[in-house]
ZAMARGU-4260 file (C-alpha; in steps of 0.2 Angstrom, whole numbers, plus 5000, padded with zeros to 4 digits):
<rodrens>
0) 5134/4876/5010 | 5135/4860/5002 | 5128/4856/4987 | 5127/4840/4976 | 5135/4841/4959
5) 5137/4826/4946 | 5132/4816/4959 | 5145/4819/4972 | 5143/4828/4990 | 5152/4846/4989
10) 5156/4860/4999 | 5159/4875/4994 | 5176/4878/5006 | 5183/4864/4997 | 5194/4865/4983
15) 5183/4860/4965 | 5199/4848/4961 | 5195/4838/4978 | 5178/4834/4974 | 5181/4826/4957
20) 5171/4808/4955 | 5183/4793/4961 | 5180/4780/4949 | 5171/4765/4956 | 5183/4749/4958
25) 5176/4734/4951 | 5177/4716/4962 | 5175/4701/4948 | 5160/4689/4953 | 5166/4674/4963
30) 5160/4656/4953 | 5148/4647/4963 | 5158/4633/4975 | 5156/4615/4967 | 5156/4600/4980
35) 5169/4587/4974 | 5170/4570/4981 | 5186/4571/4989 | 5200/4557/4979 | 5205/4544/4994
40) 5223/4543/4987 | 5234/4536/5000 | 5230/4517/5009 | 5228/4527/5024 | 5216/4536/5019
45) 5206/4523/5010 | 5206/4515/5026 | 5199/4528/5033 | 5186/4530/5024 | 5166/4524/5025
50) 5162/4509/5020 | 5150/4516/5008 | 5165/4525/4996 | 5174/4511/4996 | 5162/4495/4993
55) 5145/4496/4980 | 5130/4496/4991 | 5125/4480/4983 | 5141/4468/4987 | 5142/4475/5005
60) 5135/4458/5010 | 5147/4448/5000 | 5163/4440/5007 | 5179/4450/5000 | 5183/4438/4987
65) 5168/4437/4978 | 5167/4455/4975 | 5167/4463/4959 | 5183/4473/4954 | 5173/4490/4952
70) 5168/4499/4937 | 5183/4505/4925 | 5192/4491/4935 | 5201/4477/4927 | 5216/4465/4929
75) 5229/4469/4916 | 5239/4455/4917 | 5226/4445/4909 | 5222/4444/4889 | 5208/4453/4881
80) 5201/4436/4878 | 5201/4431/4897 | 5194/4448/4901 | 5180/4446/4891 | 5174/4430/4898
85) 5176/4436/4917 | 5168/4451/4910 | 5154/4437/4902 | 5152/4426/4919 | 5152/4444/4931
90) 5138/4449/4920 | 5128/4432/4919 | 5129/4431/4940 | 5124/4445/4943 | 5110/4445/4929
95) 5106/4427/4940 | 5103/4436/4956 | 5093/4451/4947 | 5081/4442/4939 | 5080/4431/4952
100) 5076/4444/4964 | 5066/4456/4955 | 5058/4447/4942 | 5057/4451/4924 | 5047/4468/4925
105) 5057/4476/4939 | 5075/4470/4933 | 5085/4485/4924 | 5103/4486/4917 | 5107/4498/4929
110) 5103/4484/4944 | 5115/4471/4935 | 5129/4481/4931 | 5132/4488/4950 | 5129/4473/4955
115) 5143/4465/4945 | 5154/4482/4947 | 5154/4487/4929 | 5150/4499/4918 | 5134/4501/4907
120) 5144/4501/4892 | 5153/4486/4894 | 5135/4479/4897 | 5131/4482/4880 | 5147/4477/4873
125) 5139/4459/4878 | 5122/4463/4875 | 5109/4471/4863 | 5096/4475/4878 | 5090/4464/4895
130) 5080/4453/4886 | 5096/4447/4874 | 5106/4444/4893 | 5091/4435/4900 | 5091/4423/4884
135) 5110/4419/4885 | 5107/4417/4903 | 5093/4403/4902 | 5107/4394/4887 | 5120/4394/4898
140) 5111/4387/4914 | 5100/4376/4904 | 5117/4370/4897 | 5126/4367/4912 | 5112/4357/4921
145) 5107/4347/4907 | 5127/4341/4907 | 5125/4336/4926 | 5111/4327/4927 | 5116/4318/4911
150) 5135/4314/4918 | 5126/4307/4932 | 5116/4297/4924 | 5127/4290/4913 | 5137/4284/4929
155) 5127/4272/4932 | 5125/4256/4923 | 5108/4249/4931 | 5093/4255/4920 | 5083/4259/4935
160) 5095/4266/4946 | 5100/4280/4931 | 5081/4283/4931 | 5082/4289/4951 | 5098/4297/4948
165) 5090/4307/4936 | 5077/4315/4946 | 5087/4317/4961 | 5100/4328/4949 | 5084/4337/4943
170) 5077/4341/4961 | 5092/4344/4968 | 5099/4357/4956 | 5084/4367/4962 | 5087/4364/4979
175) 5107/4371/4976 | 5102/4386/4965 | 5087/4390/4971 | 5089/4410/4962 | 5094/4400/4946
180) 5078/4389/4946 | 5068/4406/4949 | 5073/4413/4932 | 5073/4395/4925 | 5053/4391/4928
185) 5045/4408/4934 | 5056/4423/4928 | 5059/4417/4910 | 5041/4411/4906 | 5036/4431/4910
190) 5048/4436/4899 | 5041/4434/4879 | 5034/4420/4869 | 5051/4417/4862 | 5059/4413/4879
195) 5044/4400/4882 | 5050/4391/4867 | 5067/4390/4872 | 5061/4383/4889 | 5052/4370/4881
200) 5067/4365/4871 | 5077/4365/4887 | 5063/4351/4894 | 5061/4342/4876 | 5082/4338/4880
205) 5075/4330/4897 | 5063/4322/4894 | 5072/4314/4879 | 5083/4309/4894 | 5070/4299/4904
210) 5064/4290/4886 | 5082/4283/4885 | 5082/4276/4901 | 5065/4269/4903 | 5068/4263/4884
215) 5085/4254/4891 | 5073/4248/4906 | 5063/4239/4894 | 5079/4231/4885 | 5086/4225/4900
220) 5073/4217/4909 | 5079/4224/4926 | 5064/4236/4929 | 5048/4230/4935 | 5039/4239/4918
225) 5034/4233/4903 | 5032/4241/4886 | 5013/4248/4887 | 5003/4237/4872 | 4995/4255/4865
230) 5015/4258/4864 | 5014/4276/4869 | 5029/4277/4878 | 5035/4295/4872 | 5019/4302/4877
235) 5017/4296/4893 | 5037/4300/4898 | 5030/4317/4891 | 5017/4317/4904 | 5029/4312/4917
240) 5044/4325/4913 | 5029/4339/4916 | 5025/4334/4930 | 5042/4334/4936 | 5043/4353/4930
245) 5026/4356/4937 | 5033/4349/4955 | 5047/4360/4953 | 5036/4374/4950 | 5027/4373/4966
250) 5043/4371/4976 | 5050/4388/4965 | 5035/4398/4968 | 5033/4394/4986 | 5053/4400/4991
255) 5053/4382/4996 | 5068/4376/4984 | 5077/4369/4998 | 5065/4357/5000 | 5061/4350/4984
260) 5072/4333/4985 | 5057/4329/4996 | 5047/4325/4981 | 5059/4312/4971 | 5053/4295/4983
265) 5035/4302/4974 | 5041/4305/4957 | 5051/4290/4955 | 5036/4279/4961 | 5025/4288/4948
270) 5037/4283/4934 | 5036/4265/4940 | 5018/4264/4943 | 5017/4273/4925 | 5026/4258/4916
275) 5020/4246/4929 | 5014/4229/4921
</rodrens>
């Protein structure tokens, strides 16, 4: 007859030595299996693989040698110097696109530095927060587009040509950079008060621009003005220049920025008429 002692079946034919308890074996606890992207080490195998491991989702669209390096990626031939202006212009052209495309509120680091293939980290090398990279931004381009509408009005030698030259650089630097002249007259003016002095420092420059050359109008006798008798000349090339932003504006809000050389026949006969005898 069997029986159960200390837990273990036993029959009484058996020997007691055979029934003894038979320590239980203990199997260790497998770790749970972590997913790791596999490393695409051979060209071959880079090849090989998807689109979406090998180029950021946001420069799929741009031509293969205007694509960012990749974050942690550098050219180490180069000095620390040059690195941290390619580092510097990466940064500002994408910041140029983000902006541009998704307007102060929405913009984020995050969006800029995949976009220029960087790291967060060097973002902030460069830059207290977003609103410090949106400022150098509108120095830099208000920089260079100053310098070429001024180079290409002091090209020319005839006091009313330069005036025409003038406005045609203006529109048609809008017309060539149309994301550019989005953060220039919409994003920027959503940004702070600080960033709205800063634009009207940017227009004080030209419209000190337009005073020169309707002042060297006046000297040469060329032009079909006159000094107005009241001698408000500065106000009224004030009054002029914002209506040249306020053209702009239109053409910028509208997503017709390609189009806005349309306007300088008009602005060019609104300063004449302005300064008309």
């Amino acid at each position: 007859m069997a029986s159960l002692r200390s837990g273990v079946l036993y029959s009484g034919s058996m020997p007691r030595e055979s029934a003894k308890r038979v320590p239980p074996v203990k199997v260790k606890a497998k770790a749970p299996a972590t997913r790791s992207t596999p490393k695409i080490s051979s060209p071959r195998m880079r090849a090989a693989a998807p689109i979406s491991e090998r180029v950021p989702e946001s420069q799929r669209e741009l031509p293969e040698s205007q694509r960012a390096p990749g974050r942690g990626k550098y050219d180490r031939t180069r000095s620390p110097d040059e690195r941290q202006k390619d580092q510097m212009r990466r940064l500002l052209e994408a910041a140029g696109i983000v902006f541009a495309e998704m307007g102060w509120a929405d913009a984020t680091v995050e969006a800029i530095v995949t976009r220029a293939g960087m790291s967060r980290r060097t973002f902030y090398e460069h830059f207290d927060d977003l609103k410090e990279c949106l400022l150098v931004l509108h120095q830099k381009v208000s920089k260079v587009s100053f310098r070429a509408v001024e180079s290409q009005v002091q090209a020319q030698t005839d006091p009313p040509e330069m005036l025409r030259t003038g406005i045609m650089a203006f529109l048609g630097g809008i017309a060539m950079f149309p994301h550019m002249a989005r953060v220039m007259f919409r994003v920027v003016r959503s940004a702070g008060p600080e960033f709205e002095r800063v634009h009207e420092q940017m227009m004080a420059r030209f419209a000190k621009l337009v005073l020169d050359g309707v002042e060297a109008s006046f000297e040469s006798g060329k032009g079909q003005g006159k000094r107005p008798a009241d001698g408000q000349v500065e106000l009224r090339v004030f009054a002029l220049v914002s209506g040249m932003e306020a053209v702009a504006m239109r053409y910028v809000l509208r997503g017709e920025e390609a189009k806005a050389l349309e306007a300088a026949p008009i602005l060019m006969d609104m300063v004449q008429r302005t300064f008309r005898a």
